[in-house]
C-alpha positions as CSV (number, residue, x, y, z in Angstrom):
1,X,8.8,-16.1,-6.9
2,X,10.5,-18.0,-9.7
3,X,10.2,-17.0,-13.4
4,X,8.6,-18.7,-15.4
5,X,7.8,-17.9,-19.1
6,X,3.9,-17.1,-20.4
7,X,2.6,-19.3,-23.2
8,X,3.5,-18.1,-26.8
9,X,0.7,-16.9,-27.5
10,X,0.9,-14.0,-24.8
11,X,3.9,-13.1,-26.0
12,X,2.4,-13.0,-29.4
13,X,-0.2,-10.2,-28.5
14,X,2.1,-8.2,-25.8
15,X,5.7,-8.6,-27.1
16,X,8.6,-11.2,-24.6
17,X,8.8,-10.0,-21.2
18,X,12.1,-8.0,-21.0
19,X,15.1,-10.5,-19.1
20,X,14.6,-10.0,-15.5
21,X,17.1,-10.8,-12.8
22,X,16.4,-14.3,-10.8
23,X,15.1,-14.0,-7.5
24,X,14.4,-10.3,-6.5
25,X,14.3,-7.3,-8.1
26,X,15.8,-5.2,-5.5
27,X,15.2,-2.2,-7.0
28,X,11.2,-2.9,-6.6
29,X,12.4,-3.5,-3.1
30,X,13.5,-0.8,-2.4
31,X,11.0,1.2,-4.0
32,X,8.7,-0.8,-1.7
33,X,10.5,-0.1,1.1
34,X,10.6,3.9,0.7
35,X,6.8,4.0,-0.1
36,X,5.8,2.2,3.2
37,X,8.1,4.0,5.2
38,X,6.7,6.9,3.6
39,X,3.2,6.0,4.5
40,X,3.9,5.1,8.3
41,X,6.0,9.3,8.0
42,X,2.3,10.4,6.8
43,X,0.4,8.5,9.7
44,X,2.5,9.7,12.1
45,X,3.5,13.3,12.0
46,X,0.4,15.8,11.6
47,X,-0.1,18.4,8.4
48,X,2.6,16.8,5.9
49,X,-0.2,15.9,3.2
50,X,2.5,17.2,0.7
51,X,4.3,14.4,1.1
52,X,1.3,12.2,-0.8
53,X,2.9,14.8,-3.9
54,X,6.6,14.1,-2.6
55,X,6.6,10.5,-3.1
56,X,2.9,8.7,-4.0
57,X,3.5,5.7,-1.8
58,X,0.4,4.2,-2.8
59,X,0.3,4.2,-6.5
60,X,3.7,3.1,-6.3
61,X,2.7,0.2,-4.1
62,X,-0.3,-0.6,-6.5
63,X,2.0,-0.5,-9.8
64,X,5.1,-3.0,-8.1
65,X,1.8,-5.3,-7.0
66,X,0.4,-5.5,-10.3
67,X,4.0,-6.4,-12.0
68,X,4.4,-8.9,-9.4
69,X,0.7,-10.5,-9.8
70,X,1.2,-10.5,-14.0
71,X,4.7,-12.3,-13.1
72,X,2.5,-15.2,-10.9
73,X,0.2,-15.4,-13.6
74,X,2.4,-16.9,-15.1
75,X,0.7,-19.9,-13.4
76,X,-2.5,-20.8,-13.4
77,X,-4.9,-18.2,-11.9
78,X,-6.8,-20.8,-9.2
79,X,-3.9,-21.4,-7.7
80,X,-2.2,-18.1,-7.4
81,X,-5.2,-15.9,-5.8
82,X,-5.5,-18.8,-3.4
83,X,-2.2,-18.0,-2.8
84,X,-2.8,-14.3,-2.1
85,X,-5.8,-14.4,-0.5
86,X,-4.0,-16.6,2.1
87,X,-1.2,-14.0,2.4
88,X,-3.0,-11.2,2.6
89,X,-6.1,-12.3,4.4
90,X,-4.1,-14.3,7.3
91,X,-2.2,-11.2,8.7
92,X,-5.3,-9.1,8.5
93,X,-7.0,-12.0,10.7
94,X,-4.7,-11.7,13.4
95,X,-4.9,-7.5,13.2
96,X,-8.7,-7.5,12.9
97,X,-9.2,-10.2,15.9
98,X,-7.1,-7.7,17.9
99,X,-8.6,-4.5,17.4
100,X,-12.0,-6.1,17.4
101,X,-11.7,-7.9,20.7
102,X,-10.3,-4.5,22.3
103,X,-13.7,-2.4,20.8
104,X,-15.7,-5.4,22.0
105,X,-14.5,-5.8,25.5
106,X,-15.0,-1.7,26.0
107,X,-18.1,-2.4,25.5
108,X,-18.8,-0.9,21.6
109,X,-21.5,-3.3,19.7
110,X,-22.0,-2.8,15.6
111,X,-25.1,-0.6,14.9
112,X,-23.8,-0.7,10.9
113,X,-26.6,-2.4,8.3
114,X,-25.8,-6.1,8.9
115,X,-25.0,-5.6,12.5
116,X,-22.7,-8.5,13.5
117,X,-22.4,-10.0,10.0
118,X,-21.0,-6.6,9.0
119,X,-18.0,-7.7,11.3
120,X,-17.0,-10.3,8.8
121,X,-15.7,-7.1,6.5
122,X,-12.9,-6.7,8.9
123,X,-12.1,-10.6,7.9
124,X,-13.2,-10.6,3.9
125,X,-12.0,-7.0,2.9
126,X,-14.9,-6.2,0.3
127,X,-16.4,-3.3,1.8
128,X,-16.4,-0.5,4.4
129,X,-15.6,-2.2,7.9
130,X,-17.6,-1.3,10.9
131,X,-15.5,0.6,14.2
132,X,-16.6,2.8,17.0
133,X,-15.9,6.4,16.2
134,X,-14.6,6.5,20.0
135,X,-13.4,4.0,21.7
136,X,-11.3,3.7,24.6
137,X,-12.9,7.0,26.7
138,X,-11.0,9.8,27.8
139,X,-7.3,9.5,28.4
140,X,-4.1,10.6,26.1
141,X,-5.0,8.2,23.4
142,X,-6.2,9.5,20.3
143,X,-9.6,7.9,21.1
144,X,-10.6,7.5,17.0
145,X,-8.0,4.7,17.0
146,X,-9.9,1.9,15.8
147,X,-11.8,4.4,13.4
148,X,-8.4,5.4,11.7
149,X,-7.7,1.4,11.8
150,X,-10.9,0.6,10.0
151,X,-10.1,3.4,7.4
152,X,-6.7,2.3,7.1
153,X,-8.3,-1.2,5.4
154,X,-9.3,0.8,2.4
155,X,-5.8,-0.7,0.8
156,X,-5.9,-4.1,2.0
157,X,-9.8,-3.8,-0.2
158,X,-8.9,-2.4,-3.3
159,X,-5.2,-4.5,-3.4
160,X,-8.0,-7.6,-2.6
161,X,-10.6,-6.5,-5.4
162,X,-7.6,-6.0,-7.9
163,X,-6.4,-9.0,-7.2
164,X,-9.5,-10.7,-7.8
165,X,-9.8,-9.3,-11.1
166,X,-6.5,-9.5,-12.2
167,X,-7.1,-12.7,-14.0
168,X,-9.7,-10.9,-16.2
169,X,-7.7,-7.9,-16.5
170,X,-4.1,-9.6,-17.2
171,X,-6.1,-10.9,-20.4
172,X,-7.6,-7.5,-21.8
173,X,-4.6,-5.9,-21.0
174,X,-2.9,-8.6,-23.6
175,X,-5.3,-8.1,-25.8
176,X,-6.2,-4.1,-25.8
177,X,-3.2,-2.6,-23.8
178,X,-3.3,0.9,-24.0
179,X,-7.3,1.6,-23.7
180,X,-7.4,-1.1,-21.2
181,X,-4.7,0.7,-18.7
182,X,-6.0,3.6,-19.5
183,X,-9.7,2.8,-18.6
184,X,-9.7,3.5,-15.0
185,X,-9.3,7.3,-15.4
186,X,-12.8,7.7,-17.3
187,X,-14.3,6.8,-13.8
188,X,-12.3,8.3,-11.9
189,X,-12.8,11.3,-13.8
190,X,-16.5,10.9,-14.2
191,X,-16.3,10.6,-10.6
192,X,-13.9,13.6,-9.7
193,X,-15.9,16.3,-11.8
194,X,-19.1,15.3,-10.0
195,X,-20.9,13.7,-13.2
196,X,-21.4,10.6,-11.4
197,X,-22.2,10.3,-8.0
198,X,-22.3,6.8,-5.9
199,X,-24.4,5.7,-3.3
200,X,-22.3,6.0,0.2
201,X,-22.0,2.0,0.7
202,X,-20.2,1.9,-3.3
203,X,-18.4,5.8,-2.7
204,X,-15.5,4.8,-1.1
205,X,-14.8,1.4,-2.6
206,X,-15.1,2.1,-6.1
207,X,-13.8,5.5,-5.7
208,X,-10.6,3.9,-4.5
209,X,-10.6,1.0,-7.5
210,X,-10.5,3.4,-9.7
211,X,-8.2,5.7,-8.7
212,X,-5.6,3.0,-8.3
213,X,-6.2,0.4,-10.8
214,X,-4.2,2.6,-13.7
215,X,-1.2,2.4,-11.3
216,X,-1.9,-2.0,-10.9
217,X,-2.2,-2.3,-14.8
218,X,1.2,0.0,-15.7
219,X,2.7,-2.9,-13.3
220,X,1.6,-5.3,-16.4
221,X,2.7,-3.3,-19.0
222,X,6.2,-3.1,-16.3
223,X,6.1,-6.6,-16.7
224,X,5.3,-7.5,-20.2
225,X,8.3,-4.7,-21.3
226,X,5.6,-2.8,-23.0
227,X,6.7,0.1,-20.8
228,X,10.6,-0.5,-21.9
229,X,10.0,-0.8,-25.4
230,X,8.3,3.3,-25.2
231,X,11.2,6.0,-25.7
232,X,12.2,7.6,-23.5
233,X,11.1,10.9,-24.7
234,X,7.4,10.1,-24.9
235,X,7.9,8.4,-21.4
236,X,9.1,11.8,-20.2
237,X,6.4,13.5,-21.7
238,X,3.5,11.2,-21.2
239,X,4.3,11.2,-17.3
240,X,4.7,14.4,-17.1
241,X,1.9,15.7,-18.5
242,X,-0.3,13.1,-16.0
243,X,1.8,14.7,-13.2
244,X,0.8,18.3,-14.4
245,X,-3.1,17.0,-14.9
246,X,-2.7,15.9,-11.2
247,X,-0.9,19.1,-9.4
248,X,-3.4,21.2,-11.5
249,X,-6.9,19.3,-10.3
250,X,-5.0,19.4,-6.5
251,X,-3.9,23.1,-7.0
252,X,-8.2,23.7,-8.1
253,X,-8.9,22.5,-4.7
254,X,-6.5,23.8,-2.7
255,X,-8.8,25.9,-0.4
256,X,-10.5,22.8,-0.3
257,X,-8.5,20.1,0.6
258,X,-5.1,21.4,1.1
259,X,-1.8,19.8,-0.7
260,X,-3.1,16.5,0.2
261,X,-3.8,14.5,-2.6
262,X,-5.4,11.6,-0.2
263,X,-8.5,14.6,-0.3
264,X,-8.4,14.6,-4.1
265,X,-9.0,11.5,-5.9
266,X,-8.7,12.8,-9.1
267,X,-5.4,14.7,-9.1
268,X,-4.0,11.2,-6.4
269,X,-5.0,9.1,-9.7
270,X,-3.3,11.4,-12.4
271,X,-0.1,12.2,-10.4
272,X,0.4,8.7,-9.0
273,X,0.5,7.3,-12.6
274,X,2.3,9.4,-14.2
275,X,5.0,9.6,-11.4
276,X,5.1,5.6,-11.9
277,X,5.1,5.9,-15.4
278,X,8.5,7.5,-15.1
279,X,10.2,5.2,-11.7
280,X,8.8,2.3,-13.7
281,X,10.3,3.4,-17.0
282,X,14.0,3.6,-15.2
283,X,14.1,0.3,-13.4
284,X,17.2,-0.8,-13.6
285,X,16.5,-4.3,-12.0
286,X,19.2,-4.5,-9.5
287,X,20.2,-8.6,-8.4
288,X,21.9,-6.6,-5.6
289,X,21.6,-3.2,-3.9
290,X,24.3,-0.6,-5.1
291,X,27.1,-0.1,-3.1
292,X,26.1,3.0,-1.6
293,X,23.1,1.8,-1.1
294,X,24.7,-1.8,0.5
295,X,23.9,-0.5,4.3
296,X,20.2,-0.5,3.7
297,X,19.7,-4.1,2.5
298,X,19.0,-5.8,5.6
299,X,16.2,-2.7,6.3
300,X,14.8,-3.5,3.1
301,X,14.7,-7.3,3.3
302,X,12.8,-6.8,6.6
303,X,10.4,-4.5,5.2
304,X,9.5,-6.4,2.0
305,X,9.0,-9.6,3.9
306,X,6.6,-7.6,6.9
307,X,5.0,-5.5,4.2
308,X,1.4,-6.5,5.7
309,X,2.6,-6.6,9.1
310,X,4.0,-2.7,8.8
311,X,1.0,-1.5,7.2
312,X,-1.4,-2.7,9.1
313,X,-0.1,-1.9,12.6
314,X,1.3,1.3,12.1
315,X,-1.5,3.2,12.7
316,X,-2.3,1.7,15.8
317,X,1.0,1.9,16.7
318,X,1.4,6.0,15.9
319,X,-1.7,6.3,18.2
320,X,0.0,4.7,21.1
321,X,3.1,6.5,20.9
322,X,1.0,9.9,22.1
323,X,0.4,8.2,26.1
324,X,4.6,7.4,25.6
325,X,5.7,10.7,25.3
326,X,3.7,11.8,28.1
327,X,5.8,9.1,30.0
328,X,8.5,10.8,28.7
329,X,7.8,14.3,30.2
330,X,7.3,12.2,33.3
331,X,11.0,11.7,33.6
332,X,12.4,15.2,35.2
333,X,16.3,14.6,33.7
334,X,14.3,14.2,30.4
335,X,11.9,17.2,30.9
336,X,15.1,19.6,31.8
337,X,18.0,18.4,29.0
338,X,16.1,17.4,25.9
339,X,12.7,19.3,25.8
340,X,12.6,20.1,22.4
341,X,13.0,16.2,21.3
342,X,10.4,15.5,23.8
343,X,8.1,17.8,21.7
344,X,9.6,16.2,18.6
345,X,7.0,14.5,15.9
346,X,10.6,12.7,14.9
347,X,10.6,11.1,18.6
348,X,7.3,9.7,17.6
349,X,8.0,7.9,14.6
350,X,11.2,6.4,15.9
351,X,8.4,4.9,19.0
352,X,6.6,3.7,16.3
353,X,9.5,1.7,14.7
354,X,10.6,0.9,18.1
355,X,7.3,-0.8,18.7
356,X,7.1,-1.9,15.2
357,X,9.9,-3.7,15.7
358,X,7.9,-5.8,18.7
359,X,5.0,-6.5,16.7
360,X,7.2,-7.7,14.0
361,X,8.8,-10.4,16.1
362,X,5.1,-10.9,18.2
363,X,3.0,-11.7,14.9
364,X,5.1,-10.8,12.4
365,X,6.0,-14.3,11.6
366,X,2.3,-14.8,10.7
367,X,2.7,-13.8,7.7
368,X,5.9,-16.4,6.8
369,X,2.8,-19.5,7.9
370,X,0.4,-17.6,5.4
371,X,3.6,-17.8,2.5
372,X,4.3,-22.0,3.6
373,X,7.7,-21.0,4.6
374,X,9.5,-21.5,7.7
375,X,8.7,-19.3,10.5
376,X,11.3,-16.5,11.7
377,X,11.0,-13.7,13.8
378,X,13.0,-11.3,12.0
379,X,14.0,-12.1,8.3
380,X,16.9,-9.6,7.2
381,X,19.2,-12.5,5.6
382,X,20.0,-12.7,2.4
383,X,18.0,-15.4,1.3
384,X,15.1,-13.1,0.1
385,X,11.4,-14.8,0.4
386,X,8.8,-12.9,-1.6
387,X,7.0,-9.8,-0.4
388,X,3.7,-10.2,0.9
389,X,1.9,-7.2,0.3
390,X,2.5,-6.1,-3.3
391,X,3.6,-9.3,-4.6
């Protein structure tokens, strides 16, 4: 993504956009990288909803998206959300063409509103896709598979809504910055406390707009060094007093929910902005990886330039990795030496790398046609194409 400069007039209204290093910020990389691994940990192993409070993969992937989008805007705005539509929307055709044709050919038929038009949410992520809440029949799959893939599009909608409206945004944000990033959290409040209540088809979209835009438009103010320019002090204390808002709303519910702030809109909104707040405010924007961290630039290249790939198949993939392990018992050296790995939720998300790393080199490359750059099965050199997912 190259760098070009905004009109003077933007830079008027929001200050110059602090120098940032050609080519790739690898620091956002790698913040990237740890949040999706993070989310495929979650997926995969079973009562860790603390790790939403750990590390909040998903505000973090909301905030690098909307720096990255305010960097294309740069450009003009037709141009560029053609450009992410067709990155985003051609990696989710080949997932949704997959897990549809599977649900189909067992036999399950759409009894949604819409019926078979409602199928074309799966392929335009705007709303609440349709999928059997069983599907497959008895046998050591989890059979709520497609289910937990349908719900697992509730990203790829709000990133596509946000990007939609980003144009629109970018220019309040320019114009009013503080009450514009700070919007989102009177709905999301409004909507936490109970004052205001949705009807079920607008619940779960809007809920999840508002509980993540904050997070998109602190990536602008990332961008546009209005972050930067805040001491460091107030920084500290601004984000930290959003992380305390959060942990308190979770702690309320508790009982409720559990330590999972995927339950708790509310305290997810508070605590994933203030957490970015602060890794956004110490970006250090590395051209390179630190030395120590050296060994880890080839994983990270991968996972940046798969970024749709990995989130969309992981689920699907954790799923499948149940019937594995029973293969595994099925091997008696196995069975008698290494029991306790065989019982091991850490055996299961190295599967679902393992067959991560097939779908990566099966469709993977999809998403390079959707970017107009050369095919490759598995990119880890270091010439660094952009990101896909949160770019």
């Amino acid at each position: 993504m190259t760098g070009e400069h905004r009109p003077t007039l933007q830079r008027t209204v929001a200050g110059p956009p602090p120098a940032h290093v050609p080519g790739r910020d690898r620091y956002l990389d790698l913040l990237r990288a740890a949040a999706l691994f993070r989310v495929v940990a979650y997926h995969t192993f079973t009562g860790v909803g603390w790790l939403s409070i750990a590390f909040p993969a998903m505000g973090v992937m909301f905030a690098l998206a909307g720096s990255l989008m305010a960097r294309s805007l740069a450009r003009p705005a037709g141009p560029v959300l053609r450009s992410r539509a067709r990155r985003l929307l051609l990696p989710l055709w080949v997932f949704a063409a997959v897990v549809l044709g599977v649900v189909l050919w067992q036999g399950w038929r759409p009894a949604t509103a819409g019926g078979w038009w409602s199928l074309l949410l799966w392929f335009v992520p705007v709303g609440d896709a349709p999928a059997p809440a069983s599907a497959g029949g008895p046998g050591p799959m989890d059979p709520a598979w497609a289910l937990q893939s349908a719900d697992l599009l509730w990203y790829i909608r709000t990133y596509f809504w946000l990007m939609l409206l980003s144009p629109l945004l970018l220019r309040a944000f320019r114009r009013w910055p503080w009450p514009t990033l700070l919007a989102p959290l009177v709905p999301a409040v409004l909507l936490g406390v109970g004052v205001v209540t949705l009807p079920a088809p607008f619940d779960s979209p809007v809920t999840d707009l508002v509980t993540f835009a904050a997070c998109w438009l602190l990536g602008f103010a990332h961008h546009d060094g209005l972050l930067a320019r805040i001491p460091l002090r107030r920084v500290l204390l601004g984000g930290g007093a959003l992380m305390a808002a959060g942990l308190a709303w979770a702690w309320l519910h508790v009982a409720e929910n559990g330590w999972d702030l995927y339950l708790t809109p509310l305290a997810q909104a508070l605590w994933s902005l203030g957490a970015c707040v602060l890794l956004l405010r110490v970006s250090p924007s590395w051209a390179v990886l630190p030395r120590p961290l050296r060994y880890l630039d080839p994983a990270v290249t991968l996972i940046n330039n798969r970024a749709v790939t990995i989130y969309l198949w992981h689920n699907v993939l954790a799923a499948l990795t149940v019937p594995l392990t029973d293969l595994l018992w099925g091997v008696p050296a196995l069975e008698r030496s290494v029991p306790w790995l065989l019982d091991s939720a850490w055996l299961q998300l190295v599967l679902v790398w393992v067959l991560l790393a097939g779908v990566i080199i099966a469709v993977g490359w999809v998403e390079d046609v959707a970017a107009r750059r050369p095919p490759r099965l598995w990119p880890t050199g270091r010439a660094r194409p952009r990101a896909t997912l949160a770019a």
